[in-house]
RODO-2510 file (C-alpha; in nm, 4 decimals, decimal comma):
residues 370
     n   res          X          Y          Z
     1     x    -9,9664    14,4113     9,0132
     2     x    -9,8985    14,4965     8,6963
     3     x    -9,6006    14,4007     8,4815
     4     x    -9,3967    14,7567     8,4790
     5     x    -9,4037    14,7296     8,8910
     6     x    -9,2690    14,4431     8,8720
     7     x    -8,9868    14,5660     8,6844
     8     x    -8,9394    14,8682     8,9265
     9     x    -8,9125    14,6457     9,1929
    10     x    -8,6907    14,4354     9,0195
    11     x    -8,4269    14,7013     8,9797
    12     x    -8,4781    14,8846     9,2982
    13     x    -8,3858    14,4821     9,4896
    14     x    -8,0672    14,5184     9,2131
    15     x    -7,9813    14,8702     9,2915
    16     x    -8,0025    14,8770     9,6656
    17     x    -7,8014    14,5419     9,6381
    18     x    -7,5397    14,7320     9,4469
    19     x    -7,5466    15,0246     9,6461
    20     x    -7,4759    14,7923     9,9958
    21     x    -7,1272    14,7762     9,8816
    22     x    -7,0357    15,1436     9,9031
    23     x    -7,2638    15,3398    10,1817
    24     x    -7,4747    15,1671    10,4702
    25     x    -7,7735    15,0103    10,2779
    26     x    -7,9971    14,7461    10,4852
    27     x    -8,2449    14,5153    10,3427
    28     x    -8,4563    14,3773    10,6048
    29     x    -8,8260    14,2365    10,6660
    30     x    -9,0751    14,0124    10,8366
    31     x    -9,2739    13,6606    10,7775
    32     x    -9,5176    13,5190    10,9737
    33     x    -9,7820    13,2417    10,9343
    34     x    -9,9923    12,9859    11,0803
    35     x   -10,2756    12,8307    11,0881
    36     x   -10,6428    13,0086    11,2793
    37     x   -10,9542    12,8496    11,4054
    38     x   -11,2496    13,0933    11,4233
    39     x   -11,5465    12,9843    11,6232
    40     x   -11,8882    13,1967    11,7263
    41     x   -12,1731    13,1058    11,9677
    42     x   -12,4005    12,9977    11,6586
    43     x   -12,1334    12,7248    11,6260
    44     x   -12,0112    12,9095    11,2823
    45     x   -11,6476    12,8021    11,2511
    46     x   -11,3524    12,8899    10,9872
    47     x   -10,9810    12,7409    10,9766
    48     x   -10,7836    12,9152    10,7901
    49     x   -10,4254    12,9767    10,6837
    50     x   -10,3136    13,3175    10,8220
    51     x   -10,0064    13,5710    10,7888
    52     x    -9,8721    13,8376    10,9709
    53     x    -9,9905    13,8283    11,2794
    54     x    -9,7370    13,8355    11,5276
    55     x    -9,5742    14,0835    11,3226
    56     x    -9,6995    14,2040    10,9818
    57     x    -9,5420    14,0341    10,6887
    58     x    -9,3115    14,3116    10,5178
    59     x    -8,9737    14,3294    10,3093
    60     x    -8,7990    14,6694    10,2905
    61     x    -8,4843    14,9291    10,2658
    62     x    -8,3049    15,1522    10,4541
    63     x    -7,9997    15,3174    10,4510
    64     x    -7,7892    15,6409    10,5002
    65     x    -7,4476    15,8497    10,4435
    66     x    -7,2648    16,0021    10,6532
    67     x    -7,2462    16,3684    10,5360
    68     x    -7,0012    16,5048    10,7810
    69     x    -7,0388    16,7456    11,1002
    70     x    -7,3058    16,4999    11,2448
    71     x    -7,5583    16,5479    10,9463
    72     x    -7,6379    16,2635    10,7282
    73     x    -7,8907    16,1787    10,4562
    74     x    -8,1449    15,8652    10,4749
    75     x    -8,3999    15,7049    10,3010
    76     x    -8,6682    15,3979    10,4381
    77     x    -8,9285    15,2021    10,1634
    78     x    -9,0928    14,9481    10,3148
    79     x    -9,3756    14,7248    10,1537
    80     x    -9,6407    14,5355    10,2716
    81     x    -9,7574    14,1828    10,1638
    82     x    -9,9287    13,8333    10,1946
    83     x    -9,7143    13,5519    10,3008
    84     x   -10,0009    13,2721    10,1781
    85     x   -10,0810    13,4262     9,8680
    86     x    -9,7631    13,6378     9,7636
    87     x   -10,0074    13,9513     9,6973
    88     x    -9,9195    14,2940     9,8382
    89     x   -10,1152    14,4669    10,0983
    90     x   -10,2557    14,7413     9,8619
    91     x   -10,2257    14,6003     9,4977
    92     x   -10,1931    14,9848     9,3889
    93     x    -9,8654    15,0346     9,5891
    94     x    -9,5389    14,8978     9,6278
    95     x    -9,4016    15,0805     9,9374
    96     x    -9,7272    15,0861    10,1385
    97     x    -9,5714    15,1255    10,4825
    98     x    -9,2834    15,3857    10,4238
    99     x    -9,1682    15,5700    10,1541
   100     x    -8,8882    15,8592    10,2290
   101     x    -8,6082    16,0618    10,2306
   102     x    -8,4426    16,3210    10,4588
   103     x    -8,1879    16,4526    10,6473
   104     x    -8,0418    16,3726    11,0404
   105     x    -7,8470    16,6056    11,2289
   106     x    -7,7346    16,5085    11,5778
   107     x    -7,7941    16,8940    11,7209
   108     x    -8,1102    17,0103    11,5050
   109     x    -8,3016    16,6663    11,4482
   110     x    -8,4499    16,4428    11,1909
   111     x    -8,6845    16,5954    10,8887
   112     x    -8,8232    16,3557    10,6346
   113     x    -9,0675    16,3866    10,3143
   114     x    -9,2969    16,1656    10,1216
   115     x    -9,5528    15,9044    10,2442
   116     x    -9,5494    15,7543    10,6215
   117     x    -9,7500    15,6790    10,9179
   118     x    -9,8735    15,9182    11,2062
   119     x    -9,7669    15,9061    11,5103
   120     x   -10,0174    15,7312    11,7007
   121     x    -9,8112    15,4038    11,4977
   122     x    -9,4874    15,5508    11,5730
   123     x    -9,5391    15,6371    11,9095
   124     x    -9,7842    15,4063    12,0547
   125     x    -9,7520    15,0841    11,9306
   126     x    -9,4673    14,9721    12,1300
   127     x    -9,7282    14,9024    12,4554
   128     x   -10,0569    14,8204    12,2658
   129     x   -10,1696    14,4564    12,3519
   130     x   -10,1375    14,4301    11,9139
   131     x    -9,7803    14,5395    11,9266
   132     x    -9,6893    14,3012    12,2239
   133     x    -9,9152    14,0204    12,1011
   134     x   -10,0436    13,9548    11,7901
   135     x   -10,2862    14,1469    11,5306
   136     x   -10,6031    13,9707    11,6196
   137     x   -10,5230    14,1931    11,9314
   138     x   -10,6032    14,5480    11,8325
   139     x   -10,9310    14,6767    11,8609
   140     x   -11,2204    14,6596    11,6832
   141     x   -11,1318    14,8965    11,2737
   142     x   -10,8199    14,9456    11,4049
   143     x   -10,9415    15,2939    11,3628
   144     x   -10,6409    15,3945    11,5919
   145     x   -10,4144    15,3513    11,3393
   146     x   -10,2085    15,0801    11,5770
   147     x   -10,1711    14,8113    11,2914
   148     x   -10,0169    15,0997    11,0503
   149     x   -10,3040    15,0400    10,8117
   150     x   -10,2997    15,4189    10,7327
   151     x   -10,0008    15,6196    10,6467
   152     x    -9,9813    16,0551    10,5578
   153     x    -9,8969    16,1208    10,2043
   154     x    -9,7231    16,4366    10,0545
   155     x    -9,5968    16,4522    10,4230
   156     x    -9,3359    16,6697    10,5700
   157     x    -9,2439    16,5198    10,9426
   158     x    -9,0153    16,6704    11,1649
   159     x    -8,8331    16,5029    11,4980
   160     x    -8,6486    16,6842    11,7531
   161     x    -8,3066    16,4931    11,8425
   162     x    -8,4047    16,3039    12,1987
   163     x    -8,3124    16,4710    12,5238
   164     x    -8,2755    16,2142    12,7927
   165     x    -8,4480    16,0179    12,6214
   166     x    -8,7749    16,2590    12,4927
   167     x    -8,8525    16,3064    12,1606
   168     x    -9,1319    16,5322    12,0042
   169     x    -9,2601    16,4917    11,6596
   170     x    -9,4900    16,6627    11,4146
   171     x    -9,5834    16,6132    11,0893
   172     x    -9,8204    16,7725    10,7846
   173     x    -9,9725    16,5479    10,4700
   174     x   -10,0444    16,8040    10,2434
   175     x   -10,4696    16,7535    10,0915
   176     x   -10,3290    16,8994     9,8040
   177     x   -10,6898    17,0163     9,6517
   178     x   -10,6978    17,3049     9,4248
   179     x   -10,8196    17,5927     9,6463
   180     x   -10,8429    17,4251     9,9505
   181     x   -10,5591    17,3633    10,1756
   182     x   -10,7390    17,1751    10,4275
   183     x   -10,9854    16,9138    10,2342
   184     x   -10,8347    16,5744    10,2886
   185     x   -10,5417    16,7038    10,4781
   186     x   -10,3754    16,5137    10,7474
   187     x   -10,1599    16,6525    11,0757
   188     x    -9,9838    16,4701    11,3940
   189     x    -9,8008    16,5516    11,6654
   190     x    -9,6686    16,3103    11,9341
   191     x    -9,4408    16,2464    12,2090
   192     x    -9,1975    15,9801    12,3340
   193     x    -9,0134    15,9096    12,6147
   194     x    -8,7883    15,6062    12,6387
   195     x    -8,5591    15,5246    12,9880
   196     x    -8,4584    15,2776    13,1683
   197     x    -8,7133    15,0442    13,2309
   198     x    -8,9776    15,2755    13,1326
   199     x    -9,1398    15,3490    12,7890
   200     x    -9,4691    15,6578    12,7291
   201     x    -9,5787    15,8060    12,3989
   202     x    -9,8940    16,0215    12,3401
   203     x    -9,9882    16,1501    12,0327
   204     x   -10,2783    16,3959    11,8203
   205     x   -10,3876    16,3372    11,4565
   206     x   -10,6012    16,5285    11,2834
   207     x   -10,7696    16,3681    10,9114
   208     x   -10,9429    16,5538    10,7119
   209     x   -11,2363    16,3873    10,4253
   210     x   -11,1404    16,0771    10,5160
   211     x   -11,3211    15,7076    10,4496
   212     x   -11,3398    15,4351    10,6349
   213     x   -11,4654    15,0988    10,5748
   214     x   -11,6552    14,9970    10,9344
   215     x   -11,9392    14,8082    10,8024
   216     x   -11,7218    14,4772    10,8200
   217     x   -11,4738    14,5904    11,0449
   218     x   -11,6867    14,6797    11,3311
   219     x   -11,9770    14,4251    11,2492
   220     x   -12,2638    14,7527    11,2213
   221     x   -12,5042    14,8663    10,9781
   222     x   -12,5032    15,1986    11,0133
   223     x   -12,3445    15,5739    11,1792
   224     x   -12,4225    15,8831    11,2292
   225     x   -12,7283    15,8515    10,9856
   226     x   -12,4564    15,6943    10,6926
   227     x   -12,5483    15,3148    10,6043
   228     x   -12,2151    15,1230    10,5989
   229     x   -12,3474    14,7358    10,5677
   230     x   -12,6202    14,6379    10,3787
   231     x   -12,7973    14,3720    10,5120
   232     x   -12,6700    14,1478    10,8302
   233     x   -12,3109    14,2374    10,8249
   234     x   -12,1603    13,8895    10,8804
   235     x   -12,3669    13,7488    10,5657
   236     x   -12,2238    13,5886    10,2885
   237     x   -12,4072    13,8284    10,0899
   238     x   -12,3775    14,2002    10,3118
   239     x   -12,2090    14,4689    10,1133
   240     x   -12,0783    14,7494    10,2883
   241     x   -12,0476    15,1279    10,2051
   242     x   -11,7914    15,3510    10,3256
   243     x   -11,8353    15,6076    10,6244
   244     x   -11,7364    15,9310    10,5198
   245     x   -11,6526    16,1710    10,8022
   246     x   -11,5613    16,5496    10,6915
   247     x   -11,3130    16,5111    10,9914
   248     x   -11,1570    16,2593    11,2266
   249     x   -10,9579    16,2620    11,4825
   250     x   -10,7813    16,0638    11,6804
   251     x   -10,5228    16,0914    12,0238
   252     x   -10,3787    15,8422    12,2874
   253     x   -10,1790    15,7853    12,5826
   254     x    -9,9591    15,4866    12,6197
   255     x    -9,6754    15,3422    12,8953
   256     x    -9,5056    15,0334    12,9912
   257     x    -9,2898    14,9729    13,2821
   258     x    -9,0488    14,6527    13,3280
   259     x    -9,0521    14,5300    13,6619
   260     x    -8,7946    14,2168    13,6588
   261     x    -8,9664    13,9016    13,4716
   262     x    -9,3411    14,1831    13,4018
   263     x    -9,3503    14,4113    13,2172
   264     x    -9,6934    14,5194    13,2568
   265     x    -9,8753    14,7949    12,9885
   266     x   -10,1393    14,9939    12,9633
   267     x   -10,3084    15,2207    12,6398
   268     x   -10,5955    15,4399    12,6157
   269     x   -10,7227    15,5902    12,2917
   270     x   -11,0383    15,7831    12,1318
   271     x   -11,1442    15,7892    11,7679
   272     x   -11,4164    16,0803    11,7259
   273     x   -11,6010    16,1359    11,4111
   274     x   -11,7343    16,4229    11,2989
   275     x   -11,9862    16,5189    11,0006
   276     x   -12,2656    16,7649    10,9004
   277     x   -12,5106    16,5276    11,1052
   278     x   -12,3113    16,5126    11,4172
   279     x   -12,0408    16,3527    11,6198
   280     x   -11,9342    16,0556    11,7711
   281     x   -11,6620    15,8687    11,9784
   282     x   -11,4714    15,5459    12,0139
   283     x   -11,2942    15,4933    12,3201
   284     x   -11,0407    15,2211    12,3721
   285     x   -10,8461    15,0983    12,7044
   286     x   -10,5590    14,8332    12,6906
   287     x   -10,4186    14,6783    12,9688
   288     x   -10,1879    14,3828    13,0053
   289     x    -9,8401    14,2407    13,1017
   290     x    -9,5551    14,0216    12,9189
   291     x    -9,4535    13,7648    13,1642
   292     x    -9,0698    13,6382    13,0887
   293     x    -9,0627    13,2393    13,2022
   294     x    -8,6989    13,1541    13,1539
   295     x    -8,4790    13,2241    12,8910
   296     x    -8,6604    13,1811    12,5524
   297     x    -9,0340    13,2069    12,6685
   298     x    -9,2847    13,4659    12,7379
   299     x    -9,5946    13,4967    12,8275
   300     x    -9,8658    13,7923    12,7325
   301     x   -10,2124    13,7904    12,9271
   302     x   -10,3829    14,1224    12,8239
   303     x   -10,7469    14,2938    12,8146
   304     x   -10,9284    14,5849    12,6223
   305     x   -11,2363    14,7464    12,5858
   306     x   -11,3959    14,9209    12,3337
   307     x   -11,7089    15,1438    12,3377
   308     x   -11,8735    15,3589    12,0309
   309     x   -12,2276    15,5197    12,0979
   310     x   -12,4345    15,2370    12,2404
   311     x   -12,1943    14,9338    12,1672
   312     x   -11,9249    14,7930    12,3567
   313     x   -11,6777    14,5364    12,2225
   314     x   -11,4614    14,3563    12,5190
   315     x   -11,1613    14,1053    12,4842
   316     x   -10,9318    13,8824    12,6853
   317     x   -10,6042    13,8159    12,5226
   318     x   -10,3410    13,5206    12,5728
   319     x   -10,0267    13,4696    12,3701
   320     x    -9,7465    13,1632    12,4256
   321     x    -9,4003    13,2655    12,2577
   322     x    -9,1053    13,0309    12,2313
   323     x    -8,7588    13,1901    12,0763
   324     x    -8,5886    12,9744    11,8948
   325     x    -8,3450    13,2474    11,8548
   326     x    -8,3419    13,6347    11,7820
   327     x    -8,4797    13,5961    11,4765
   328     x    -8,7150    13,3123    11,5480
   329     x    -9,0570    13,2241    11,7273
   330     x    -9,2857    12,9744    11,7544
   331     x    -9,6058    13,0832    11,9227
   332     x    -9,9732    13,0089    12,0025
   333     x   -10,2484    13,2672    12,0917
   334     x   -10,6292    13,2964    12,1974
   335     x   -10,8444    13,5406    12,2250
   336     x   -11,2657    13,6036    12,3069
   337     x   -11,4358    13,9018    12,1912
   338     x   -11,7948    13,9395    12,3307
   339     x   -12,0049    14,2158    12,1802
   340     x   -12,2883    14,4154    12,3113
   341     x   -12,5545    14,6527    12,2316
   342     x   -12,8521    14,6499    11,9588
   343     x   -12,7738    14,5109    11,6114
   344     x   -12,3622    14,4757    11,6795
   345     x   -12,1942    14,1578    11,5644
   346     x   -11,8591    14,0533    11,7636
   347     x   -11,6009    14,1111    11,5060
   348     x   -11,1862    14,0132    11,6220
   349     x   -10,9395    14,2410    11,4208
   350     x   -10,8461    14,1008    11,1085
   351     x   -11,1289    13,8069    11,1353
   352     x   -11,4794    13,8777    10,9300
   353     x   -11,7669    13,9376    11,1573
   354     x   -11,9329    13,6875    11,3764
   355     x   -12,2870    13,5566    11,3346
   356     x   -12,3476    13,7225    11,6940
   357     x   -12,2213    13,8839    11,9642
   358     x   -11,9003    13,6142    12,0533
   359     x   -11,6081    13,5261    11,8661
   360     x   -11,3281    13,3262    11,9500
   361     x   -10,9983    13,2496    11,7619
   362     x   -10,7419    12,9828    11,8571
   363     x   -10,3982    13,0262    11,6470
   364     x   -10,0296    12,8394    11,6486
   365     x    -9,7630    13,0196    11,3726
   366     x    -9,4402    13,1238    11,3666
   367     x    -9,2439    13,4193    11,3172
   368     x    -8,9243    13,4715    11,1331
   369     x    -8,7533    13,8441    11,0940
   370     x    -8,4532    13,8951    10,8810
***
């Protein structure tokens, strides 16, 4: 990062500090780490120091003023980094995660602007086994979006106030392209419903010229006729190529339902790509339960699958959390991914691809928010 953004982030910690003192100014964040143990079924292992996997590691802002008549103005920025190595998520960007401003009115509704995620984050994530376990529990790219790894900029969103307890959304992220209002545009639209014990969101987003790095992430060599890993793809030496698709689209269903100490969820999603060559699909299905064992402990057993043209990816899930209070966790986790279909490595969600088709990873960290 370079010296100047230092400097601006420097005075925004300063003026947000200042700023606490006379209107309702939060800072707050996450840190997480631990230490994984990565082992495949050609006995390739790797033990390494990792963050954020419980819950991403992230510092931010929010606040708000009261305006009068039920309207007031708010802002979030929220950035993403590296708890081992002190490095930001996207060296090119500060506030990564969120970056807006807006207005709230209790009768008419929230509208925001600037540059945030869609809502298959906002209003999915709260069942996916990721969200109630730890990253190394999304599926395969995280092409879903439910690891907030892609946000809309030059966005307008716009969120209905919530009537017994639904809320709908939608949002625009303007391409901005001279002449062409709809190259690498982005669009969302989503739904939530909160009650009770019960918790559903489904949601629709539309991206437009958008690349993707899958070579690595899904452990292939090639889509839709585009080469995206050159060479084996979990080889020292592989480099990968982005997948371009002129338009992709994803949408998902979600729901959770607590019945005394389960609360068992469920998640299905589809990622479909389309370019001048031809289509194609991903289809993911979550299913799993938190298990409350006293107090301060809970247990999450959960399951997904994950299928794109001829390849499957299938995982088992188990996560041990101990609170040591609100704020703090200690935890352990496991999970097996086993791959299958011609030329497809296993490849766990933030872990670099297997030598074949299986992939385990063994993990104890712990988890501090503030």
């Amino acid at each position: 990062m370079r010296q100047s953004q230092y400097a601006l982030l420097g005075s925004l910690l300063l003026a947000c500090c200042a700023a606490s003192a006379q209107s309702n100014v939060t800072v707050y964040g996450s840190v997480d780490g631990g230490v994984s143990v990565f082992n495949d079924e050609r006995g390739g292992r790797t033990t390494k120091v990792e963050t954020g996997n419980r819950s991403p590691d992230r510092f931010g802002f929010r606040g708000s003023e009261d305006l009068g008549g039920g309207l007031r103005a708010l802002f979030q920025l929220e950035s993403g980094f590296n708890l081992d190595d002190g490095q930001l998520k996207r060296s090119n960007a500060i506030f990564s995660r969120y970056a807006y401003v807006g207005l709230s009115s209790n009768t008419a509704g929230t509208l925001t602007i600037g540059h945030m995620p869609d809502f298959m984050y906002e209003y999915l994530r709260w069942t996916s086994n990721g969200f109630m376990g730890s990253t190394n529990f999304f599926h395969p790219g995280n092409l879903d979006n439910q690891a907030n790894q892609f946000q809309l900029d030059n966005a307008i969103k716009y969120e209905t106030p919530t009537w017994h307890g639904l809320t709908l959304g939608a949002m625009n992220g303007f391409g901005e392209q001279p002449d062409d209002v709809n190259r690498a545009r982005s669009y969302s639209f989503g739904l939530r419903y909160v009650g009770g014990p019960a918790r559903l969101g489904a949601a629709y987003t539309v991206s437009n010229n958008r690349s993707l790095g899958i070579g690595a992430t899904l452990g292939i060599r090639s889509l839709l006729g585009q080469t995206v890993s050159r060479g084996d793809p979990s080889a020292p030496g592989a480099t990968y190529t982005n997948f371009n698709a002129d338009k992709l689209t994803t949408a998902g269903i979600t729901g959770s339902y607590r019945i005394g100490r389960f609360t068992p969820h469920a998640m299905y999603t589809q990622i479909k790509f389309d370019t001048a060559r031809g289509a194609a699909t991903m289809r993911n299905a979550d299913l799993g339960s938190d298990i409350g064992i006293g107090a301060s402990q809970t247990l999450g057993v959960s399951a997904s699958t994950s299928t794109l043209e001829d390849w499957r990816w299938s995982q088992f899930n188990l996560i041990d959390m101990f609170r040591l209070s609100p704020r703090t966790t200690l935890y352990w986790e496991a999970a097996w991914q086993r791959a299958s279909g011609e030329g497809v490595h296993a490849v766990i969600f933030g872990a670099a691809p297997a030598s074949g088709q299986s992939q385990r990873v063994l993990r104890v960290g712990m988890h501090y928010l503030f």
